[in-house]
mmCIF file of the N, C-alpha and C atoms, coordinates in Angstrom:
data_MODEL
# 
_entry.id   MODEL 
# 
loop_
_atom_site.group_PDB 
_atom_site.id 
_atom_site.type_symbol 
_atom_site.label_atom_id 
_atom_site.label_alt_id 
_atom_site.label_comp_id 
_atom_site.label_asym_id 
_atom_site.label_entity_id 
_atom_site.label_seq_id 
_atom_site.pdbx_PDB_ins_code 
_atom_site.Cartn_x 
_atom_site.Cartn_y 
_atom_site.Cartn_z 
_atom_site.occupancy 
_atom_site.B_iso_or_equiv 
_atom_site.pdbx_formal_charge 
_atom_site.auth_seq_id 
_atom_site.auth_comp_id 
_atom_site.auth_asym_id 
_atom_site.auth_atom_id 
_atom_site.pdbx_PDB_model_num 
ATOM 1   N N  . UNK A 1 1  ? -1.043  -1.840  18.267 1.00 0.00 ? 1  UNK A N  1 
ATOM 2   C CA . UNK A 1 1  ? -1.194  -3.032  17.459 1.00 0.00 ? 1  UNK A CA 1 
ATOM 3   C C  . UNK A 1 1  ? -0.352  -2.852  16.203 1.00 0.00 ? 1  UNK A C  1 
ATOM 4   N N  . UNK A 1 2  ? 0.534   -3.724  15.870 1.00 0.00 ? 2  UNK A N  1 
ATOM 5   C CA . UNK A 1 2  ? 1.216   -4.050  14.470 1.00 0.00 ? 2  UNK A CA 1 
ATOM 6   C C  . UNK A 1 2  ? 0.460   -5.021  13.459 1.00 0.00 ? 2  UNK A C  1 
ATOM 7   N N  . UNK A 1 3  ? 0.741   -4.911  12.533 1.00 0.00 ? 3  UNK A N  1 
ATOM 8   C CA . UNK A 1 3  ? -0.218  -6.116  12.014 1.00 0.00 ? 3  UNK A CA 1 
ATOM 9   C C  . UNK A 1 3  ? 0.852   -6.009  10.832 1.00 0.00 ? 3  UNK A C  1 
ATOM 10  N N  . UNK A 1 4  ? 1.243   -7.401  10.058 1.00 0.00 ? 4  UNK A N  1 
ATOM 11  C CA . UNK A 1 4  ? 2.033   -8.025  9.426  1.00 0.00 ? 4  UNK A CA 1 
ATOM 12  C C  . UNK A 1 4  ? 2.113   -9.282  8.899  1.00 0.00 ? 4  UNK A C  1 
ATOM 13  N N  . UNK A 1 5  ? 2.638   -9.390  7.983  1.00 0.00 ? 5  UNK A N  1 
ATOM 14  C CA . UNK A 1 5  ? 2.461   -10.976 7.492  1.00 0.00 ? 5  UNK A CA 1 
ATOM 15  C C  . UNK A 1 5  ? 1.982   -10.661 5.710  1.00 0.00 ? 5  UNK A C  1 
ATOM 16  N N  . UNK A 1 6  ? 1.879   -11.769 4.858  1.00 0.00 ? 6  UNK A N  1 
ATOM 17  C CA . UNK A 1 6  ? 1.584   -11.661 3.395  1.00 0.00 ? 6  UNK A CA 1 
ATOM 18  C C  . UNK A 1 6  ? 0.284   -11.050 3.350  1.00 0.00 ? 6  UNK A C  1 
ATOM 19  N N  . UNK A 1 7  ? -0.657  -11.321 3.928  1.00 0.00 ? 7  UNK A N  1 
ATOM 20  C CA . UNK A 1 7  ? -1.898  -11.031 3.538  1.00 0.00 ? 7  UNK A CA 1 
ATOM 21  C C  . UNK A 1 7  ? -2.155  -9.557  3.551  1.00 0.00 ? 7  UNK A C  1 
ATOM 22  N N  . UNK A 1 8  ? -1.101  -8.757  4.490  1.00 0.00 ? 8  UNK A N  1 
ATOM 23  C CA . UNK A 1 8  ? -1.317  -7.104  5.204  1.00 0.00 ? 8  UNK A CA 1 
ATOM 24  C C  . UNK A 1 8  ? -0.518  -6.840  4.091  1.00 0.00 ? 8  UNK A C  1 
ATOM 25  N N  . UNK A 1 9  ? 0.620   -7.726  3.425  1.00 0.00 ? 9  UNK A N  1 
ATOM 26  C CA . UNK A 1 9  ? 1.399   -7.049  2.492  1.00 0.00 ? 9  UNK A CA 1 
ATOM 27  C C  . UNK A 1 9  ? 0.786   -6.668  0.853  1.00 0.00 ? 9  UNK A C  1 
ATOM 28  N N  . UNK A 1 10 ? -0.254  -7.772  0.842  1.00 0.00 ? 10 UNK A N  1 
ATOM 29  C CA . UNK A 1 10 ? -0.690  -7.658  -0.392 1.00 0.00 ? 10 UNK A CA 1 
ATOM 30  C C  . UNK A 1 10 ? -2.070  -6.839  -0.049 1.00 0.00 ? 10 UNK A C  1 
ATOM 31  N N  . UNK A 1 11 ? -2.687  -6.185  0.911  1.00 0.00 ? 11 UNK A N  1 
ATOM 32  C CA . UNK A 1 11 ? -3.779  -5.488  0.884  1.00 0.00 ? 11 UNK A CA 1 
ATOM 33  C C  . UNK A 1 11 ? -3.246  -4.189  0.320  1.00 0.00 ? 11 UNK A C  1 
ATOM 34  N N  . UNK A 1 12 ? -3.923  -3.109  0.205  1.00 0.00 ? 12 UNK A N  1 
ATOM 35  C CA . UNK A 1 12 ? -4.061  -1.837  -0.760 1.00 0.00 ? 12 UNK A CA 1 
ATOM 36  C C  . UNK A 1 12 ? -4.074  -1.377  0.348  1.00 0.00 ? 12 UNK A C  1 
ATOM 37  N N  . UNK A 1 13 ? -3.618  0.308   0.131  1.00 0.00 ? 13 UNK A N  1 
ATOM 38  C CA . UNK A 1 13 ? -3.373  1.449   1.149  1.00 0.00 ? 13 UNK A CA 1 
ATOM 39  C C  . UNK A 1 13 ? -4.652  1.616   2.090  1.00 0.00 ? 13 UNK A C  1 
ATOM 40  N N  . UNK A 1 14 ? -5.867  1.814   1.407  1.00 0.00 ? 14 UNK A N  1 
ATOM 41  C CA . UNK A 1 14 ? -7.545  1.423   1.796  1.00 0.00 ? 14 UNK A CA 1 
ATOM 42  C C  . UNK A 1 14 ? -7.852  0.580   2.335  1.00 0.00 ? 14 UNK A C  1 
ATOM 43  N N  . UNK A 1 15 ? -7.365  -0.194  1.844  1.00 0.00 ? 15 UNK A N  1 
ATOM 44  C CA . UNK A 1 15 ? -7.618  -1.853  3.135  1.00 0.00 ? 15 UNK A CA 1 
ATOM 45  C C  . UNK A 1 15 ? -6.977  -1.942  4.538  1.00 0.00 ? 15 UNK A C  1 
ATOM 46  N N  . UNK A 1 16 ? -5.338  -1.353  4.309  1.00 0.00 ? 16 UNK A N  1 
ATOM 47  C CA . UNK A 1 16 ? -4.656  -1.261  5.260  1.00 0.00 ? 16 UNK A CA 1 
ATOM 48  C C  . UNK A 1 16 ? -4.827  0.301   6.369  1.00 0.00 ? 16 UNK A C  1 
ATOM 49  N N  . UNK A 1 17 ? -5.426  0.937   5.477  1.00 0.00 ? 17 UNK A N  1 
ATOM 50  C CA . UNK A 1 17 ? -6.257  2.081   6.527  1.00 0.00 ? 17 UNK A CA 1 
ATOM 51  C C  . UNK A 1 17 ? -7.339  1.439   7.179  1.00 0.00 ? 17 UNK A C  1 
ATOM 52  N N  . UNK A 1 18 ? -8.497  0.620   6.657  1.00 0.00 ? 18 UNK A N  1 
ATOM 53  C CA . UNK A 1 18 ? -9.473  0.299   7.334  1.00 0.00 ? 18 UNK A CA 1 
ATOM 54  C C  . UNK A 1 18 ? -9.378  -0.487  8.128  1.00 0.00 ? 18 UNK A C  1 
ATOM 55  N N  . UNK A 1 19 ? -8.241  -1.213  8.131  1.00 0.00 ? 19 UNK A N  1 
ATOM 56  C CA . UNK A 1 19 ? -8.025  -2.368  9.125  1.00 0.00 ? 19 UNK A CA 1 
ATOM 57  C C  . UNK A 1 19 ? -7.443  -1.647  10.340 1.00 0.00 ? 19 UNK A C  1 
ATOM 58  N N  . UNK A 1 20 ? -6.521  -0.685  10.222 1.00 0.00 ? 20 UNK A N  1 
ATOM 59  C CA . UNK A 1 20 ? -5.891  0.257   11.150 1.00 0.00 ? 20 UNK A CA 1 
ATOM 60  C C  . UNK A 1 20 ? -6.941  0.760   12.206 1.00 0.00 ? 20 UNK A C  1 
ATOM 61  N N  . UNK A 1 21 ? -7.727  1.400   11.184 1.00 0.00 ? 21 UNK A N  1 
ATOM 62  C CA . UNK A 1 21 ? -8.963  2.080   12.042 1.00 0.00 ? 21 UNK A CA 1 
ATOM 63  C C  . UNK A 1 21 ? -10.093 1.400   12.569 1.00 0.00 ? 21 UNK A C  1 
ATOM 64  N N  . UNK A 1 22 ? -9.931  -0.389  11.888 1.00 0.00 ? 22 UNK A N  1 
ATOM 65  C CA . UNK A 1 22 ? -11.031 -1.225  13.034 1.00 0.00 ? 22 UNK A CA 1 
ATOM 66  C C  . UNK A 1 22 ? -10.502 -1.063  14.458 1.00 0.00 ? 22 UNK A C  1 
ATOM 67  N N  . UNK A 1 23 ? -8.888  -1.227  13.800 1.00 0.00 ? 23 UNK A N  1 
ATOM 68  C CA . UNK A 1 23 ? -8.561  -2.012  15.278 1.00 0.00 ? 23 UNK A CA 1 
ATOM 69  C C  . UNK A 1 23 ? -8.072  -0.924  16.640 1.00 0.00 ? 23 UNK A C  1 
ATOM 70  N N  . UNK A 1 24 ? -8.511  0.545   15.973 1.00 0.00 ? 24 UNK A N  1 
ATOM 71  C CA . UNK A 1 24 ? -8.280  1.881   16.812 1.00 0.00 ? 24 UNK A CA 1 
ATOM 72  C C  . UNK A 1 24 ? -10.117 1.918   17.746 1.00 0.00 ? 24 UNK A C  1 
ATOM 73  N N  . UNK A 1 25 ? -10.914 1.692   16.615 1.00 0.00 ? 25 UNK A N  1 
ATOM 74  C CA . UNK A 1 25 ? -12.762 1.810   17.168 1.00 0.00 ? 25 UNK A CA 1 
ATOM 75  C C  . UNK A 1 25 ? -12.628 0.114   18.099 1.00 0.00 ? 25 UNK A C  1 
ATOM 76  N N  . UNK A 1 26 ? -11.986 -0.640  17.666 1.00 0.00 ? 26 UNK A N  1 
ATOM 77  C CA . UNK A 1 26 ? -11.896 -1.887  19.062 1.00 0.00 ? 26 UNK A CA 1 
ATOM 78  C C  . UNK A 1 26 ? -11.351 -1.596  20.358 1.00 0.00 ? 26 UNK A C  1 
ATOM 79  N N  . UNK A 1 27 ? -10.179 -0.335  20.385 1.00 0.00 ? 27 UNK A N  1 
ATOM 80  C CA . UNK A 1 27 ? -9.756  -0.048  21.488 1.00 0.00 ? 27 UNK A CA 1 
ATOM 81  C C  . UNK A 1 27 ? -8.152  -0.165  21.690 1.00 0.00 ? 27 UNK A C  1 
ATOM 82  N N  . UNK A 1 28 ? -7.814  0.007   20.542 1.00 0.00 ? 28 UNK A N  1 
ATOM 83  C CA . UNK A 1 28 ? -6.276  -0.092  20.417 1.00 0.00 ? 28 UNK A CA 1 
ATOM 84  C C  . UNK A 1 28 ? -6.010  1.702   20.382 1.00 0.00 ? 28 UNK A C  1 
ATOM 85  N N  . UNK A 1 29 ? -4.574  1.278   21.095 1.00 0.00 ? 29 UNK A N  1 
ATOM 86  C CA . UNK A 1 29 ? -4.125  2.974   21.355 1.00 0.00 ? 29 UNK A CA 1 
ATOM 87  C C  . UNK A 1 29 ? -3.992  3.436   20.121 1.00 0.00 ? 29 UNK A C  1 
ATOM 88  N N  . UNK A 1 30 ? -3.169  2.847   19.168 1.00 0.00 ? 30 UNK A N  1 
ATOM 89  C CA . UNK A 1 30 ? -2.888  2.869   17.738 1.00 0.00 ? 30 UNK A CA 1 
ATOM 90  C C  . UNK A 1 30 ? -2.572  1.822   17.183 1.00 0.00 ? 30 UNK A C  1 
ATOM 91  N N  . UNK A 1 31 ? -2.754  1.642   15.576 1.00 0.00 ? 31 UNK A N  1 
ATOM 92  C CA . UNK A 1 31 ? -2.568  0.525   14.805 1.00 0.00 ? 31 UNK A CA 1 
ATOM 93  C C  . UNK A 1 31 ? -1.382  1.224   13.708 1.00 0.00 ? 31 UNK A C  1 
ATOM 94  N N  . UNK A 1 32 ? -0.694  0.365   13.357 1.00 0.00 ? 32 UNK A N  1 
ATOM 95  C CA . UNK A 1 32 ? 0.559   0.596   12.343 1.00 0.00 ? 32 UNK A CA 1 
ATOM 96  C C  . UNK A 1 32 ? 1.032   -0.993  11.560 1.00 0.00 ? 32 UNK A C  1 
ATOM 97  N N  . UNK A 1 33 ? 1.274   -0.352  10.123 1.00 0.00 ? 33 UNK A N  1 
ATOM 98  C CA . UNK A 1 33 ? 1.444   -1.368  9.487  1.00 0.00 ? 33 UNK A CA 1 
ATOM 99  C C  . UNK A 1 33 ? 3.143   -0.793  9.102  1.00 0.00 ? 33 UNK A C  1 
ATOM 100 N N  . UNK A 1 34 ? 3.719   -1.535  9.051  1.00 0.00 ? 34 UNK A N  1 
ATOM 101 C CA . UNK A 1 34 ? 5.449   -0.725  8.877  1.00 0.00 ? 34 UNK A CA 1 
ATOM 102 C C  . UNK A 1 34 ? 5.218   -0.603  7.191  1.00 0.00 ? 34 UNK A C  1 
ATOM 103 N N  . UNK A 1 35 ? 5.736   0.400   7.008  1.00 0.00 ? 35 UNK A N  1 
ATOM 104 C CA . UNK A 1 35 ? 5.507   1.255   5.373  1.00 0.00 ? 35 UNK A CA 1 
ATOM 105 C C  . UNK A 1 35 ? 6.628   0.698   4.476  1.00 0.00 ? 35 UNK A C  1 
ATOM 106 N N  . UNK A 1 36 ? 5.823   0.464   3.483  1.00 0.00 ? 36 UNK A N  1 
ATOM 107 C CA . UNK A 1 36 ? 6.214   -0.702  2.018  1.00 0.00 ? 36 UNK A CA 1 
ATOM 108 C C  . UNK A 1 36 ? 6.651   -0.112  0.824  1.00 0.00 ? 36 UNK A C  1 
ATOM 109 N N  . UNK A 1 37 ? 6.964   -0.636  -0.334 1.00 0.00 ? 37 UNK A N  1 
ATOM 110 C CA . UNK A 1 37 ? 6.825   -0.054  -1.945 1.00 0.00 ? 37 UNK A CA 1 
ATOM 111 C C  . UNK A 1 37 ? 5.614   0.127   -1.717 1.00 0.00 ? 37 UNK A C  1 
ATOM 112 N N  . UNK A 1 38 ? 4.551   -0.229  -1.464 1.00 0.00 ? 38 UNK A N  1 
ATOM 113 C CA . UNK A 1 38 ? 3.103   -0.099  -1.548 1.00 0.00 ? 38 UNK A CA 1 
ATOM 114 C C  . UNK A 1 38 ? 2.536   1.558   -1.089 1.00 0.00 ? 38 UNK A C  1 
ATOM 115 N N  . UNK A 1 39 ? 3.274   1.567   0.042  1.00 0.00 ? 39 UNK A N  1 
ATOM 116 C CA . UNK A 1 39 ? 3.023   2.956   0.835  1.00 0.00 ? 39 UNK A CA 1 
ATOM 117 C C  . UNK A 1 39 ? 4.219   3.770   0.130  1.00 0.00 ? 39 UNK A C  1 
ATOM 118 N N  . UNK A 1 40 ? 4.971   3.733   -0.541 1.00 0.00 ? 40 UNK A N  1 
ATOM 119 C CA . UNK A 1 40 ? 5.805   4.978   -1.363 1.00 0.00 ? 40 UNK A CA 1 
ATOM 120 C C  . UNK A 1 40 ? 5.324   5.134   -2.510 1.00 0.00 ? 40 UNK A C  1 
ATOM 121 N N  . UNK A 1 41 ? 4.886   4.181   -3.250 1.00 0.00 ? 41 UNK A N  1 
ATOM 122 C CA . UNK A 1 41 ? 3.834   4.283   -4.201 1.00 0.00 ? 41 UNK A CA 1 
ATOM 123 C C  . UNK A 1 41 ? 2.729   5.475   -3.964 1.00 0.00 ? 41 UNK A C  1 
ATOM 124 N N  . UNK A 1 42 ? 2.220   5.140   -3.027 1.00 0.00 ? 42 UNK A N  1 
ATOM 125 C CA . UNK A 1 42 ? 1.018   5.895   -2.952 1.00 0.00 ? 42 UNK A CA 1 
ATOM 126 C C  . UNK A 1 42 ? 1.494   6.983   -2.177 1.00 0.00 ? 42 UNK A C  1 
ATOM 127 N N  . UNK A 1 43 ? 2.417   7.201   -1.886 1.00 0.00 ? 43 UNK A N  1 
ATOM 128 C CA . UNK A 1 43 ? 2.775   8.679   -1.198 1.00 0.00 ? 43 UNK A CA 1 
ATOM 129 C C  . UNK A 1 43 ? 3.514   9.515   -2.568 1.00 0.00 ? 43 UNK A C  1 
ATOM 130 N N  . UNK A 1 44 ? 4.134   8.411   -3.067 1.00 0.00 ? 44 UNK A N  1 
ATOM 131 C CA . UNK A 1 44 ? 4.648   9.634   -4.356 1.00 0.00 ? 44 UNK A CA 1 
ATOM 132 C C  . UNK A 1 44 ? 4.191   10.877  -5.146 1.00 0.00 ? 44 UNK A C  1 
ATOM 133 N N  . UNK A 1 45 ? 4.335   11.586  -5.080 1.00 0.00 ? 45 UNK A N  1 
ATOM 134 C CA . UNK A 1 45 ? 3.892   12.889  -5.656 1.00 0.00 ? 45 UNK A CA 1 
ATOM 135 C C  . UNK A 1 45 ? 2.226   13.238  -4.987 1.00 0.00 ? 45 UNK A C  1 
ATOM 136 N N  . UNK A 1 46 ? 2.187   12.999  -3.886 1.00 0.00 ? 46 UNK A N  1 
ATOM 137 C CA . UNK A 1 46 ? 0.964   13.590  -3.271 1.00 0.00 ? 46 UNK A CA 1 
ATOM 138 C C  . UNK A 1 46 ? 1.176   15.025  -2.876 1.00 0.00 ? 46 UNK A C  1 
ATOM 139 N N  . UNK A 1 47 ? 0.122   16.019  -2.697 1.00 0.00 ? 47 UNK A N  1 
ATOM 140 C CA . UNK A 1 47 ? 0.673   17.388  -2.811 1.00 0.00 ? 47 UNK A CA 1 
ATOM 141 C C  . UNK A 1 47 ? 1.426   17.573  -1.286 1.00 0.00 ? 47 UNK A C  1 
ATOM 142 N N  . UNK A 1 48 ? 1.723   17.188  -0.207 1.00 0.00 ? 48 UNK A N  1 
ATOM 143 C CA . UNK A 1 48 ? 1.788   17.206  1.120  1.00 0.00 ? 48 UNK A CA 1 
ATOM 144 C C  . UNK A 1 48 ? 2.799   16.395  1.251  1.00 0.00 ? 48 UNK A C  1 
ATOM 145 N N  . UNK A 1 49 ? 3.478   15.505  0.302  1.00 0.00 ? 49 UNK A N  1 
ATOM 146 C CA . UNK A 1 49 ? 4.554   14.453  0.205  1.00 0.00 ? 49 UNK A CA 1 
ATOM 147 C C  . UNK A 1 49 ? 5.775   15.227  0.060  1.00 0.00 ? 49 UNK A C  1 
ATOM 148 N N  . UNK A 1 50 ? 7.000   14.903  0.749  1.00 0.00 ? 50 UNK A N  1 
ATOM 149 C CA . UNK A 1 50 ? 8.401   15.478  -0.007 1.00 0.00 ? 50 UNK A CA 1 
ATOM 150 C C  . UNK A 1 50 ? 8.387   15.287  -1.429 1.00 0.00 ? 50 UNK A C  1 
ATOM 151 N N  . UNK A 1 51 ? 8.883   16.134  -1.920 1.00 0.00 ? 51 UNK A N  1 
ATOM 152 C CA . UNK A 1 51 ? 9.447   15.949  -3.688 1.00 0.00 ? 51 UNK A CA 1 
ATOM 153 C C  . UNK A 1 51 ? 10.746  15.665  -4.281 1.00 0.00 ? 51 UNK A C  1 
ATOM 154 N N  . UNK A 1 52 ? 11.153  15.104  -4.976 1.00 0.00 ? 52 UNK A N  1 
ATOM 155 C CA . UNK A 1 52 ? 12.377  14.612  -5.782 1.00 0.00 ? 52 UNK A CA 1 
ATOM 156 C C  . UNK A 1 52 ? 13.548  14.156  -4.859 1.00 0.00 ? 52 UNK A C  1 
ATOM 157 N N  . UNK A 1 53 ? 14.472  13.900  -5.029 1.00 0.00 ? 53 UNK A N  1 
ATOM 158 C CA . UNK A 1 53 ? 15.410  13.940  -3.945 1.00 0.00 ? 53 UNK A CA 1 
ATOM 159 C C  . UNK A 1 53 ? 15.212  13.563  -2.132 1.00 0.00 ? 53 UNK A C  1 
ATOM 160 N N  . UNK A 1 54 ? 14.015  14.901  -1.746 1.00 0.00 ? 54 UNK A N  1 
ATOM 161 C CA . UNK A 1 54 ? 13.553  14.644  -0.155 1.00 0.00 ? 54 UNK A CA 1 
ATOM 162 C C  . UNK A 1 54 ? 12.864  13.484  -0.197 1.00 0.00 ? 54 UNK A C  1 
ATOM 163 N N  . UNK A 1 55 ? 12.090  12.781  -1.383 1.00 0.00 ? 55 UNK A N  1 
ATOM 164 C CA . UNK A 1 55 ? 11.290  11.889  -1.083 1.00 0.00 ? 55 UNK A CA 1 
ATOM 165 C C  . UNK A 1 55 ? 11.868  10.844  -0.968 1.00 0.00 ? 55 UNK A C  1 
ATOM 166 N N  . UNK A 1 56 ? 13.102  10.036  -1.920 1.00 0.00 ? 56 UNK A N  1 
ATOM 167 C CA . UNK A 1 56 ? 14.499  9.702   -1.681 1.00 0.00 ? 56 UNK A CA 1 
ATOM 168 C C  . UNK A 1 56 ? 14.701  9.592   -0.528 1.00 0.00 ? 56 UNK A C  1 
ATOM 169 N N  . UNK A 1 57 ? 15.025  10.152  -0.066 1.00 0.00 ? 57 UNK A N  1 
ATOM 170 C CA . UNK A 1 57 ? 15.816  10.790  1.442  1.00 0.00 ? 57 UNK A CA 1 
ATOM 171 C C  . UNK A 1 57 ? 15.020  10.101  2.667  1.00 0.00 ? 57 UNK A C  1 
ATOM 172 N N  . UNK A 1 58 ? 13.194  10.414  2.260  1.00 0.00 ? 58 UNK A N  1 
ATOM 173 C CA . UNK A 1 58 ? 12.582  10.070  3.137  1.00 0.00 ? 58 UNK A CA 1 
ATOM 174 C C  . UNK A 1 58 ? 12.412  8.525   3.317  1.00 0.00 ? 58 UNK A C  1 
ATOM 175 N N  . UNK A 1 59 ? 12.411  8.194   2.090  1.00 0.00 ? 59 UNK A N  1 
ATOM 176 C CA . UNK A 1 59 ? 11.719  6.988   1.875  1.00 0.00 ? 59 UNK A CA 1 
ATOM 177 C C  . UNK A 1 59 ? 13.214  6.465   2.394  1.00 0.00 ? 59 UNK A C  1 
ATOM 178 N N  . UNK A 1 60 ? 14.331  6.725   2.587  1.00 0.00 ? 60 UNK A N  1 
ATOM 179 C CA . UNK A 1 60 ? 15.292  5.730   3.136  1.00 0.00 ? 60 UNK A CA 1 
ATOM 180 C C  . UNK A 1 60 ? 14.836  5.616   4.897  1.00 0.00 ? 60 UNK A C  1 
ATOM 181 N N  . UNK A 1 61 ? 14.662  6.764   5.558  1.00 0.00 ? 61 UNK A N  1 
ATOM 182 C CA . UNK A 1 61 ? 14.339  6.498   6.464  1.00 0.00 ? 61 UNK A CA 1 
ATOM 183 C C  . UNK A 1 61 ? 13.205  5.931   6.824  1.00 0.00 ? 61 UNK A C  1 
ATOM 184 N N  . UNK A 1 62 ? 12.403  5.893   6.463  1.00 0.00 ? 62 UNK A N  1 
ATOM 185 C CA . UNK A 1 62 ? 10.893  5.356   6.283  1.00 0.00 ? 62 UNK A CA 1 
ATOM 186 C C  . UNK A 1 62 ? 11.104  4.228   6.537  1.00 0.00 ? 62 UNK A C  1 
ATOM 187 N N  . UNK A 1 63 ? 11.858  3.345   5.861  1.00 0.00 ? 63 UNK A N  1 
ATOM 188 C CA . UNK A 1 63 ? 12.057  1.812   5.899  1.00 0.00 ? 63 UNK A CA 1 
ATOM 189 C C  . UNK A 1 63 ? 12.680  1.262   6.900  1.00 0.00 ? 63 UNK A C  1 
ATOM 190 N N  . UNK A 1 64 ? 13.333  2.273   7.984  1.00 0.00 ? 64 UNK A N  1 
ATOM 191 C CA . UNK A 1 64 ? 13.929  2.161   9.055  1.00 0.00 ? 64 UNK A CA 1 
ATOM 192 C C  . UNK A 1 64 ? 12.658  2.033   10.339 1.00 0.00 ? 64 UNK A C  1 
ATOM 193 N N  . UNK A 1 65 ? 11.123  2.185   9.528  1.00 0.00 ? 65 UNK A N  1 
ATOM 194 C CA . UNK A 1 65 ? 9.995   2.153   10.644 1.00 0.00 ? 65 UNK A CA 1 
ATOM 195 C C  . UNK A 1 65 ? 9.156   0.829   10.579 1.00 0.00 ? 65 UNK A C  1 
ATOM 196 N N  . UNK A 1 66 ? 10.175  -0.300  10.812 1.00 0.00 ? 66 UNK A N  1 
ATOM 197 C CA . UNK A 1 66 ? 10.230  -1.705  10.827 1.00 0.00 ? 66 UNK A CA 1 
ATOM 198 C C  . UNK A 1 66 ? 10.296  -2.343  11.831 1.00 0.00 ? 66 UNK A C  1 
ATOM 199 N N  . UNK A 1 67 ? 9.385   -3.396  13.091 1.00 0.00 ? 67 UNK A N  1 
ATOM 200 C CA . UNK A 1 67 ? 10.095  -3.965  13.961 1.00 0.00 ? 67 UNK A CA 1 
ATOM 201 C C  . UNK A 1 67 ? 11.297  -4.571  13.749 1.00 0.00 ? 67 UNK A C  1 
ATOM 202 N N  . UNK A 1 68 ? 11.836  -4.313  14.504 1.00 0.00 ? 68 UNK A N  1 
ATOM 203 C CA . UNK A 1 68 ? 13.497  -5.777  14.714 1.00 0.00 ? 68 UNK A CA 1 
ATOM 204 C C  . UNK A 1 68 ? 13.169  -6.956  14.324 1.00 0.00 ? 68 UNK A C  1 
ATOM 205 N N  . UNK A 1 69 ? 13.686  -7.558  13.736 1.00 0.00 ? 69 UNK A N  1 
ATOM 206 C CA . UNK A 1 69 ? 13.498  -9.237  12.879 1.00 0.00 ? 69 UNK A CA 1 
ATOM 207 C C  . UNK A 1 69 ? 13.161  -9.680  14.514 1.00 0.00 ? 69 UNK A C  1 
ATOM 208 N N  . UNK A 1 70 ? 14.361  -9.313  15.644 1.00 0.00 ? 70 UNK A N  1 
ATOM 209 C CA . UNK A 1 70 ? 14.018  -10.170 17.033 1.00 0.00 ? 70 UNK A CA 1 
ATOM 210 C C  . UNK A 1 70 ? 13.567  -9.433  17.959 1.00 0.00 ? 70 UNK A C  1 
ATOM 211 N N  . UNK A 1 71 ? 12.184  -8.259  17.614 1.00 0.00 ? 71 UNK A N  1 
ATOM 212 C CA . UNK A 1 71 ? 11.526  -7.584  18.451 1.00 0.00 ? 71 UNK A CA 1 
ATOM 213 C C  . UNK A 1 71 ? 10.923  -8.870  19.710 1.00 0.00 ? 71 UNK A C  1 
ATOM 214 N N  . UNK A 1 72 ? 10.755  -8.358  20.770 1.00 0.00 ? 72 UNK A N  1 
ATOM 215 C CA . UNK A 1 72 ? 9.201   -8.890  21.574 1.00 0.00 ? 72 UNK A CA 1 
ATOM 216 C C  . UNK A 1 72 ? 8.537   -7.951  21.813 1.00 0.00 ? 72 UNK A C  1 
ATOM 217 N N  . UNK A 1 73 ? 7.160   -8.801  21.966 1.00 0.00 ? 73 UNK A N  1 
ATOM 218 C CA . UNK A 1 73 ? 6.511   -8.171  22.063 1.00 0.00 ? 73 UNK A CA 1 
ATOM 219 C C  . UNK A 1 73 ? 5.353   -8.965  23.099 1.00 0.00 ? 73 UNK A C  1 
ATOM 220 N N  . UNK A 1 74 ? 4.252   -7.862  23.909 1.00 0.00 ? 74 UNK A N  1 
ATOM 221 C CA . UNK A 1 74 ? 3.726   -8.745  24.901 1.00 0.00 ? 74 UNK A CA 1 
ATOM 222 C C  . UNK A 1 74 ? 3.275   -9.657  24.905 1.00 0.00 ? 74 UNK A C  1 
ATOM 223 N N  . UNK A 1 75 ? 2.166   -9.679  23.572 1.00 0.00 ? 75 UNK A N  1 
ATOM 224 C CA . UNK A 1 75 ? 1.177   -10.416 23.016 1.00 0.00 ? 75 UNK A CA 1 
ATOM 225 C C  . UNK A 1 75 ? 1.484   -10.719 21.842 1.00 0.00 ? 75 UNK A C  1 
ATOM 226 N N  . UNK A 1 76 ? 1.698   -11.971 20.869 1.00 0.00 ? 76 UNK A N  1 
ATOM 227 C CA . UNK A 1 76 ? 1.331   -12.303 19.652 1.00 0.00 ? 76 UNK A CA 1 
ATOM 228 C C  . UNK A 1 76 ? -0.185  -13.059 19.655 1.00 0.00 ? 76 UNK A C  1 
ATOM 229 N N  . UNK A 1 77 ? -0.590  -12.389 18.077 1.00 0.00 ? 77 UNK A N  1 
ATOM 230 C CA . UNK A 1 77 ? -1.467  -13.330 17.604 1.00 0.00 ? 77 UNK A CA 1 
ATOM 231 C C  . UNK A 1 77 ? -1.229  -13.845 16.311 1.00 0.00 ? 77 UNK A C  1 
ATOM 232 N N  . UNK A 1 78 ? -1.577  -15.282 15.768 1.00 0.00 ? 78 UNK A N  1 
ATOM 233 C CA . UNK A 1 78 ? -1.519  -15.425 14.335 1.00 0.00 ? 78 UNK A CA 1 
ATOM 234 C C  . UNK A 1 78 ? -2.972  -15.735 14.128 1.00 0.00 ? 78 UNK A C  1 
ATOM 235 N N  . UNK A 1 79 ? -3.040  -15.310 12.829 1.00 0.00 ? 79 UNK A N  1 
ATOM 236 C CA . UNK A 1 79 ? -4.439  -15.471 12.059 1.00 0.00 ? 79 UNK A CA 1 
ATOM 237 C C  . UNK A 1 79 ? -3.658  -15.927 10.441 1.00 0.00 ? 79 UNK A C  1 
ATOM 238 N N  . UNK A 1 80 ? -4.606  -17.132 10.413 1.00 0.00 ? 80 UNK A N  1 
ATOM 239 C CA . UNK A 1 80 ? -4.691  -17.590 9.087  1.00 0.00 ? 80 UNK A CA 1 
ATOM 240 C C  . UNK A 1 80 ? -6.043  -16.726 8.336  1.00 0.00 ? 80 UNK A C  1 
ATOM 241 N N  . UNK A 1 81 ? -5.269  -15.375 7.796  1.00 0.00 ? 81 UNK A N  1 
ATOM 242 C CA . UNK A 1 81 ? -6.367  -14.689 6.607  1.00 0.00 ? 81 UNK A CA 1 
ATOM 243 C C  . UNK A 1 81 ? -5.963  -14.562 5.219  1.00 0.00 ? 81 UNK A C  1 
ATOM 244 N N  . UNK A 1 82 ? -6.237  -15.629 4.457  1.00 0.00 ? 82 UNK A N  1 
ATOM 245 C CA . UNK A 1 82 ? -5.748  -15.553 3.435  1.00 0.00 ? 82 UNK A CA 1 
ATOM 246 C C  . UNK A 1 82 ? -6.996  -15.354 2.579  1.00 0.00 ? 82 UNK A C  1 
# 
């Protein structure tokens, strides 16, 4: 499961963990939200995080863990959760 859209963008790292992990206890193989300023924010200087430069480095590739603007995919759903 991906989950995306404004509402996933403006939730907090906590929100976007708990939503991850509803939708893992519903029966999803895995849940992923593609990683934001939001998620480098909160990875910055964590003790287990790259430091200076590597984090740089990482965070370029990081942003490369994005569907394709023209992914498919099997199933869409939209939800109006605002």
């Amino acid at each position: 499961v991906e989950f995306a859209g404004q509402t996933i963008e403006d939730m907090s790292i906590e929100g976007r963990l708990t939503l991850c992990n509803l939708a893992v206890e519903l029966g999803a193989k895995y849940a992923q939200i593609a990683p934001d300023d939001t998620t480098f924010t909160y990875l910055r200087d964590r003790p287990f995080a790259p430091q200076g430069e590597l984090f740089e480095r990482a965070v370029e590739d990081w942003r490369a863990l994005s569907s394709d603007a023209d992914a498919v995919f099997d199933c869409e759903v939209q939800c109006d959760a605002k």
